[in-house]
C-alpha positions in Angstrom: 177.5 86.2 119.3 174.6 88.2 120.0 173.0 90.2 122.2 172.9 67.3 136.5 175.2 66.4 139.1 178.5 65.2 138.0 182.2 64.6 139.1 183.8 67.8 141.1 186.9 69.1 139.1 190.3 69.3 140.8 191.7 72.8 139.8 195.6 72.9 140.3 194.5 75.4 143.4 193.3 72.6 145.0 195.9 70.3 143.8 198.8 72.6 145.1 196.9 72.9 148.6 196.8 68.8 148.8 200.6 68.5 147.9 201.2 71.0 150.4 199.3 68.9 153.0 201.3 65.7 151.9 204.1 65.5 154.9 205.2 69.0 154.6 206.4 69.0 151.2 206.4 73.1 151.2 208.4 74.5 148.0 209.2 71.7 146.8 205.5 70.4 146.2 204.5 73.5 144.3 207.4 72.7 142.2 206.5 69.8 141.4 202.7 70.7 140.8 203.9 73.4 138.4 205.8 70.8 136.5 203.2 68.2 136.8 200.3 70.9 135.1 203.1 71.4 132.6 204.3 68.4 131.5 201.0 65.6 131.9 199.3 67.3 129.1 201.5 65.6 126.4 197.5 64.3 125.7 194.3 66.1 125.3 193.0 66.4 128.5 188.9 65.5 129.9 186.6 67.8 127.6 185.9 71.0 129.7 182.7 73.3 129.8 183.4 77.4 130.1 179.5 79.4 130.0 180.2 83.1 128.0 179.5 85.7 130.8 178.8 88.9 129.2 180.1 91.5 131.3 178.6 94.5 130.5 175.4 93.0 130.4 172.7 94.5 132.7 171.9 93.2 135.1 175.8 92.1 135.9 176.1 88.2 136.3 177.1 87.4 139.3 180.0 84.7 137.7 182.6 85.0 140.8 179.8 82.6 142.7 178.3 80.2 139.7 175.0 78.9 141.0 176.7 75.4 139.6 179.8 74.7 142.0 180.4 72.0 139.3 181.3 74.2 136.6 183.2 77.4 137.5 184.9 78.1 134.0 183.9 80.9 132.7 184.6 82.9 129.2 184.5 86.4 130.0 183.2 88.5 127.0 183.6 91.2 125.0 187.1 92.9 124.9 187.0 95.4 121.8 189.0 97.8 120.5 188.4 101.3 122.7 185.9 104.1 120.9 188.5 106.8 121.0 191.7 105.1 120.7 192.7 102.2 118.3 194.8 100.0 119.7 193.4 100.6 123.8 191.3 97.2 124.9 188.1 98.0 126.4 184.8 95.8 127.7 182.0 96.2 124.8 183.5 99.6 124.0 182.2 101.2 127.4 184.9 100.6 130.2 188.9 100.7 130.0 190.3 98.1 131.6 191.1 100.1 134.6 186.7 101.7 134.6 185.9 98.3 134.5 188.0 97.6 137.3 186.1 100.6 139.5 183.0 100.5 138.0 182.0 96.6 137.7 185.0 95.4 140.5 185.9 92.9 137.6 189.2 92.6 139.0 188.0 91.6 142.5 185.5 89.6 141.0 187.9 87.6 138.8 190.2 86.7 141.6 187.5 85.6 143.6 186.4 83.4 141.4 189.8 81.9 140.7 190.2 81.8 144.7 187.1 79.7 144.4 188.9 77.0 142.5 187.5 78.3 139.3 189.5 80.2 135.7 188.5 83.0 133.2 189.5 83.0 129.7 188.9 86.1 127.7 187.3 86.2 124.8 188.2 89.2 121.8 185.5 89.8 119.7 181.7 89.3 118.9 179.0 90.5 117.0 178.7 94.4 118.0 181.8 96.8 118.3 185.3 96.6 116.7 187.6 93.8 117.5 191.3 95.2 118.1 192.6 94.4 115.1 190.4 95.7 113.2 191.5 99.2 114.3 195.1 98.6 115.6 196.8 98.3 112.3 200.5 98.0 113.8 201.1 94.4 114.9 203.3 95.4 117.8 200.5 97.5 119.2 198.6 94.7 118.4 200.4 92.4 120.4 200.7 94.7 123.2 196.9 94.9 123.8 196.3 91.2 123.4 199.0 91.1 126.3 197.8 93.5 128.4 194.2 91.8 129.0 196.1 87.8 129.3 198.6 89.2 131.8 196.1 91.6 133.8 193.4 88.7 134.2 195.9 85.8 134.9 194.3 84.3 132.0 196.2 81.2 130.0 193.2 80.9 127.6 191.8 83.4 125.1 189.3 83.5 122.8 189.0 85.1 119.5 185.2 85.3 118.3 185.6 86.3 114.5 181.9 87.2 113.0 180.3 89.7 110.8 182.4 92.3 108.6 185.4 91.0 110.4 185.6 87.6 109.4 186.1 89.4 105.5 188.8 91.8 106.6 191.7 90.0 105.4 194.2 92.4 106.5 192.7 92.7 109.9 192.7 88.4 110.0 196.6 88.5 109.2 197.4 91.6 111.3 195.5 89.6 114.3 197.1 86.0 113.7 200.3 87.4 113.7 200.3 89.3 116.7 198.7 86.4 118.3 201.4 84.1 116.9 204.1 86.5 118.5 202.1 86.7 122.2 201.8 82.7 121.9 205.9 82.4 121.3 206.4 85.4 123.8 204.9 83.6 126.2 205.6 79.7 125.9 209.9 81.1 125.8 208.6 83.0 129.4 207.3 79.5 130.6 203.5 81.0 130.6 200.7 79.3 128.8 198.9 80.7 126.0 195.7 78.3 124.5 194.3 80.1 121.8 190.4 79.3 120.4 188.6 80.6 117.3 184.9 81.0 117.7 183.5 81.0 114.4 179.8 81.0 112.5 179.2 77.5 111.1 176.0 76.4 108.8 174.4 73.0 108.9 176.7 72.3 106.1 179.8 73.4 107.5 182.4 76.7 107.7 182.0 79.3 104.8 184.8 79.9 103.2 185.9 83.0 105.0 186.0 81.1 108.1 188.0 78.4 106.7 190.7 81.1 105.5 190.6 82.5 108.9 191.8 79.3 110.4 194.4 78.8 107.1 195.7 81.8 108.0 196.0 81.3 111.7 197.8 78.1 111.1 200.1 80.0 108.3 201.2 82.5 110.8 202.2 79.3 113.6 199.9 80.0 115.6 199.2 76.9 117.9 195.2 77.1 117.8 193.9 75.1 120.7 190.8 74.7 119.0 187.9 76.1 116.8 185.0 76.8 118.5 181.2 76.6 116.6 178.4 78.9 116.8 175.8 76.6 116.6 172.7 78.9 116.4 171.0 81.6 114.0 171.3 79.3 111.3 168.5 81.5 109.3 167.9 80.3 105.5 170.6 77.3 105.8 168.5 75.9 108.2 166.2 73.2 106.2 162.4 72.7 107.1 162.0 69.9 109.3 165.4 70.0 110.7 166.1 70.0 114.7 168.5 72.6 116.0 170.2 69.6 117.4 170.0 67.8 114.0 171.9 71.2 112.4 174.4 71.5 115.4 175.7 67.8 114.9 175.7 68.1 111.0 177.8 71.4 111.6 179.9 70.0 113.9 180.6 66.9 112.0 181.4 68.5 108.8 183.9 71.6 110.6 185.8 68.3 112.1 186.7 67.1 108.6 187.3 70.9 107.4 189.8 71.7 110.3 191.2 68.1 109.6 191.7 68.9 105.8 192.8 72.8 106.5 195.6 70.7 109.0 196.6 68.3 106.1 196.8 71.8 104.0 199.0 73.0 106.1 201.7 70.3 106.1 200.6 68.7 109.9 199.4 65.1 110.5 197.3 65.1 113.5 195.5 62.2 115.4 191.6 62.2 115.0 191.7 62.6 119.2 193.9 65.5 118.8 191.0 66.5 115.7 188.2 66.2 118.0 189.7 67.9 121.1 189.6 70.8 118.4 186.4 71.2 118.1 184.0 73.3 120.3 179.9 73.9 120.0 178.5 76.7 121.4 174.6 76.8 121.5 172.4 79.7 122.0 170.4 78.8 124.5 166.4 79.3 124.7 165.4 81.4 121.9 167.5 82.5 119.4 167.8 85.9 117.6 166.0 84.1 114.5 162.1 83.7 116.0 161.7 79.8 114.7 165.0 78.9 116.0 164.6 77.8 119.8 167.4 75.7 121.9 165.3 73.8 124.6 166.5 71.8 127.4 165.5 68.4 125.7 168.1 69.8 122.8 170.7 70.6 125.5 170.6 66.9 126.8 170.9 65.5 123.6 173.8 67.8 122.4 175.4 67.1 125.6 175.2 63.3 125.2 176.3 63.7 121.4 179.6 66.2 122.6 179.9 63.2 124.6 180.2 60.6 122.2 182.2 62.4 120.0 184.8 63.3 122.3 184.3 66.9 121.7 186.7 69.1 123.7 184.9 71.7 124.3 181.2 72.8 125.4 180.1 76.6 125.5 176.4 78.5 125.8 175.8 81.5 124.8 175.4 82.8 127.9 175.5 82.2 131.7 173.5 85.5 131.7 170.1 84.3 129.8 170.6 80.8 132.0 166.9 81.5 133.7 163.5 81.3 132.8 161.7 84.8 132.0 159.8 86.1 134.9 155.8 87.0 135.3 157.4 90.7 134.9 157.4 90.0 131.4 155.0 91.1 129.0 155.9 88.1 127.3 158.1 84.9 128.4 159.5 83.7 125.0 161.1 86.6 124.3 165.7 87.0 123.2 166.4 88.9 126.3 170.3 89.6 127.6 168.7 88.4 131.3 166.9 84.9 130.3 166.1 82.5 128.0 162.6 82.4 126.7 162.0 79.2 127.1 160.4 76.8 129.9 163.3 75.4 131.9 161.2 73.2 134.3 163.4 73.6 137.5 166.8 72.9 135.5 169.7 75.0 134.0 171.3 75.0 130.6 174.6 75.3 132.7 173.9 72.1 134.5 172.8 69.6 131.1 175.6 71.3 129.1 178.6 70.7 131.2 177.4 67.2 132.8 180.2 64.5 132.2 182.6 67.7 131.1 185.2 67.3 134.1 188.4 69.4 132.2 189.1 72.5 133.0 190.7 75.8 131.3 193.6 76.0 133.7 194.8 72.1 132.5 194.2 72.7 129.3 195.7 75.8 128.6 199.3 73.9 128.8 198.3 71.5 126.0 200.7 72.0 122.9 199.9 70.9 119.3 202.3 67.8 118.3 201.6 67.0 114.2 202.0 62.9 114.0 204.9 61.7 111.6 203.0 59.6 109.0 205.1 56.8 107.5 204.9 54.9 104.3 204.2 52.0 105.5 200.8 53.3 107.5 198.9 54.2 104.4 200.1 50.9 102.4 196.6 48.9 101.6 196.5 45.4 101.2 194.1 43.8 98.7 194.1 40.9 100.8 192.8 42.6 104.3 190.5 45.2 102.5 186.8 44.7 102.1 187.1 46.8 98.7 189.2 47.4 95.9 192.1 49.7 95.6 191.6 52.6 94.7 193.3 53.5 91.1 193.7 56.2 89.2 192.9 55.1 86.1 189.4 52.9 87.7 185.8 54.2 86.8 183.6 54.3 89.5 180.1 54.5 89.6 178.0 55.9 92.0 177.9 53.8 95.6 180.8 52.2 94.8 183.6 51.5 97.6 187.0 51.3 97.9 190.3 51.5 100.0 192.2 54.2 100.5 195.4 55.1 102.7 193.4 52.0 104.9 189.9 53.6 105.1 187.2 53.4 103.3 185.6 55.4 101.1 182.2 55.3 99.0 181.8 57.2 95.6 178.6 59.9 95.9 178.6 60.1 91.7 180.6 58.5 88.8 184.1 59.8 89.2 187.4 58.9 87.6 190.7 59.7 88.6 190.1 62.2 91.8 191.6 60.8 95.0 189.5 59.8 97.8 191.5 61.5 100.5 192.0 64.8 98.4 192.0 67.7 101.2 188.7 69.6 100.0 186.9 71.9 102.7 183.6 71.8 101.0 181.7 68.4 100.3 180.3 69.0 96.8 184.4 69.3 96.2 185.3 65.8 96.5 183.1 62.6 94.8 184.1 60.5 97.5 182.6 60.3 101.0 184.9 58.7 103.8 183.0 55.5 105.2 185.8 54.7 108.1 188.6 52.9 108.8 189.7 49.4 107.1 189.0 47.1 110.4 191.4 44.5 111.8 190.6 41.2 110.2 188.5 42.2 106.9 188.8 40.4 103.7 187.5 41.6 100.6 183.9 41.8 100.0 182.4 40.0 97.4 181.5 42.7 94.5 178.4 43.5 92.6 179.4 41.6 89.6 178.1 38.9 87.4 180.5 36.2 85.6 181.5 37.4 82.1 178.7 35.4 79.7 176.1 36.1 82.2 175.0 38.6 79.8 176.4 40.4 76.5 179.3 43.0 77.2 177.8 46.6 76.2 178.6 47.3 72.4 178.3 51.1 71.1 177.2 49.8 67.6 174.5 47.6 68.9 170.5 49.2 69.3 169.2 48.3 73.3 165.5 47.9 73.8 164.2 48.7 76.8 164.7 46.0 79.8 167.6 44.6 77.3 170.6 43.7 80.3 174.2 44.1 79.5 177.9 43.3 81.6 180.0 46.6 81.5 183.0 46.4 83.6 181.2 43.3 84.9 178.6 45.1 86.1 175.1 44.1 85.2 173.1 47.3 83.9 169.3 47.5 82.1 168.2 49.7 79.7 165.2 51.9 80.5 164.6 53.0 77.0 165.9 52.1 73.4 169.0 53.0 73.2 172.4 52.8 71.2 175.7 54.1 71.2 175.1 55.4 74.7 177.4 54.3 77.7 176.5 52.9 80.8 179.5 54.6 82.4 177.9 57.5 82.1 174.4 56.6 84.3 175.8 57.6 87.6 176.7 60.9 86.6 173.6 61.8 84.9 171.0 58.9 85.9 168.1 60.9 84.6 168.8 61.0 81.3 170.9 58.0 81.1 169.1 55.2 79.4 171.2 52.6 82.0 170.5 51.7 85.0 172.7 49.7 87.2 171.1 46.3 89.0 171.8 46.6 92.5 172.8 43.9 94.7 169.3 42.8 95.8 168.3 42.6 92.2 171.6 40.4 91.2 170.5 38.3 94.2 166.8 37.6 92.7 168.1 37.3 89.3 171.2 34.5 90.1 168.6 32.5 92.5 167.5 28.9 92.0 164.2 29.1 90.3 161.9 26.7 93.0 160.8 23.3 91.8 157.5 23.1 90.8 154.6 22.1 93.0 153.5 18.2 92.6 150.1 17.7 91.9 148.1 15.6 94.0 
């Protein structure tokens, strides 16, 4: 990355201190609590919200007392790989772990945040500097430094922001799932928690494809990803005219759900869409962005928030807790991309506090949540002509475009004339597939009546006969008109060239007009 009131959260700190107060419970209620934060998260838990802190920032953030009680999660950032030795973890390349423990009092200032109720998560990475492994070459050194930031920060959840050159180093990708994989194992045998997020660039139109091998390759190594995290900002040329940064953060969103749902299918695991959506993450820029016509406002933040909502996102970042102020008078100029505010008008309210409203998870429940792939049985994806609003899909059918049909019980529509490609094929790019997925086959459908006329109702299409135009013909049942003359030309092939197609197929509202009663005529007086 570059340079409300709502519901109090109960951290297991303040869990463990009420079982402790029930009747003298002692050991034996932090037993239990431990167990309890263990074992309840069989489900995803309530969304959470975690702000990125930038800690080397100037001046420092002050994240061991948020201004927002509310939301206390924080996602400390940037460890990267030391300037004078490889495989040593270091904040932004300018303090060791120990110089940042003396020069910023990050240590102090972590545990008094979590003594506050509230958790850190670390997050490896960003735009400037060299993530570990793309230095560290040997995995067990690798592992090692990964392990030596989770265990001296307490942390259970870490985050890997993959951008720039280092998304293409494939070496560096498999070096770092791997260790990761190992640390994750390491620590789940120990009894420790380990959630691990990818924080990747997304378009408007989805992940590239470097992003998308990132998160193959994560999954390839077993590595249990709690979730993949969006950059939803500095969309530059992908952004269209017209379009709101909100507009481009739900499209992006939307389409990286059904990429990480097809990478999952890829990888032989069946997961709920709940489990899908409490994958996904957005992170905003807030205020201005780095690109100058690119500006996150409040009003965006409110209607992201209520959209994350809706979606059952599981996640909610900004990008950062830092920039979470308006620009002073001190400025030569307030709209500004500034490390210390946002450069925009905030009118008396925070990012922090529109973002996270209704977010009442937290990192610390979370952490313990553990990927389960769903068994899929036969007799789930059997489709029944009689409760489906549309035909089978077959794979020897034509279908032109807009046509629907059932597949694995959900419904699909077909974008251009296709034959023989199946609907639910796992493709992570849209222009893959010919099929876009409608939803779900609903309890109680029947089949649909279809857009076709009764054989007679017109000639069938012959390749031998010559059309002139506004001449009507039955292919396949379907009622299609000739814009020009034409012969030997078939209307099959409209949808996937319709310009130069001579056919045009009558849609539904025509049929309608055409098969009407013609009106009796008026009586004369």
């Amino acid at each position: 990355m570059s340079s409300i009131e709502t519901t109090r959260r109960l951290s297991p700190w303040r869990v463990g201190i009420a079982l402790l107060a029930l009747g003298g419970l002692g050991t034996a209620a932090v037993f239990g609590m431990q167990s309890w934060a263990a074992n309840a998260t069989a489900e995803p838990d309530e969304p959470w919200f975690a702000a990125y802190v930038d800690v080397t920032a100037t001046p420092h953030y002050a994240f061991e007392t948020p201004a927002d009680p509310t939301a206390p999660d924080v996602m400390l950032s940037f460890v990267v790989a030391s300037p004078t030795a490889d495989c040593e973890p270091s904040w932004g390349a300018a303090y060791t772990l120990d110089e940042a423990s003396s020069a910023l009092d990050l240590d102090r200032r972590i545990a008094r945040l979590q003594q506050n109720g509230g958790a850190v998560a670390v997050s490896f990475g960003g735009q400037a500097n060299d993530e570990l492994a793309l230095t560290c070459t040997d995995t067990s050194d690798l592992e090692k430094a990964y392990a030596d930031v989770v265990e001296r920060y307490g942390t259970g959840t870490i985050d890997l922001d993959i951008e720039g050159d280092a998304l293409r180093d494939r070496a560096a990708n498999i070096r770092r799932a791997t260790a990761i994989a190992d640390l994750q194992s390491a620590r789940r045998a120990a009894g420790e928690p380990l959630a691990v997020w990818l924080t990747l660039p997304v378009a408007p139109g989805g992940m590239t494809e470097d992003a998308t091998t990132t998160i193959a390759e994560f999954l390839a190594a077993d590595v249990d990803l709690a979730g993949v995290n969006l950059m939803t900002m500095n969309y530059g040329a992908s952004l269209e005219d017209g379009v709101t940064m909100v507009d481009a953060a739900e499209s992006a969103l939307s389409e990286a759900r059904r990429q990480l749902g097809a990478l999952y299918t890829r990888a032989g695991q069946s997961i709920s869409d709940r489990d899908l959506r409490s994958k996904i993450g957005a992170t905003p820029m807030i205020g201005q962005n780095d690109v100058s016509d690119e500006v996150f406002t409040i009003a965006d933040a409110e209607e992201l928030n209520a959209w994350a909502l809706e979606e059952k996102l599981g996640r909610v970042s900004m990008w950062s807790a830092n920039r979470d102020q308006e620009c002073g008078s001190n400025y030569v100029a307030t709209a500004i991309v500034s490390d210390a505010c946002s450069g925009v008008s905030q009118d008396g309210d925070t990012f922090t506090a529109v973002l996270s409203a209704g977010f009442t998870g937290s990192l610390a429940l979370d952490e313990h949540l553990i990927t389960t792939p769903e068994p899929t049985t036969a007799a789930e994806a059997v489709d029944d002509p009689a409760t489906s609003p549309y035909p089978i899909w077959a794979a020897d059918g034509s279908y032109v475009t807009g046509a629907k049909v059932v597949w694995h019980r959900n419904v699909y529509e077909a974008k251009w004339w296709t034959r023989g490609d199946l609907p639910d094929n796992p493709v992570l790019n849209s222009w893959e597939t010919p099929w876009q997925l409608i939803g779900p086959v609903m309890p109680g459908e029947t089949p649909v009546p279809q857009a076709v006329l009764p054989a007679g109702t017109y000639p069938d299409w012959s390749g031998t006969v010559a059309y002139q135009k506004r001449d009507r013909v039955l292919f396949g049942g379907v009622p299609f008109e000739a814009k020009w003359w034409t012969q030997g030309d078939s209307p099959e092939a409209s949808a996937a060239d319709a310009d130069s197609s001579p056919w045009v197929a009558l849609t539904q509202k025509q049929i309608d007009v055409l098969m009407a009663p013609a009106a009796d005529p008026t009586p004369v007086p």
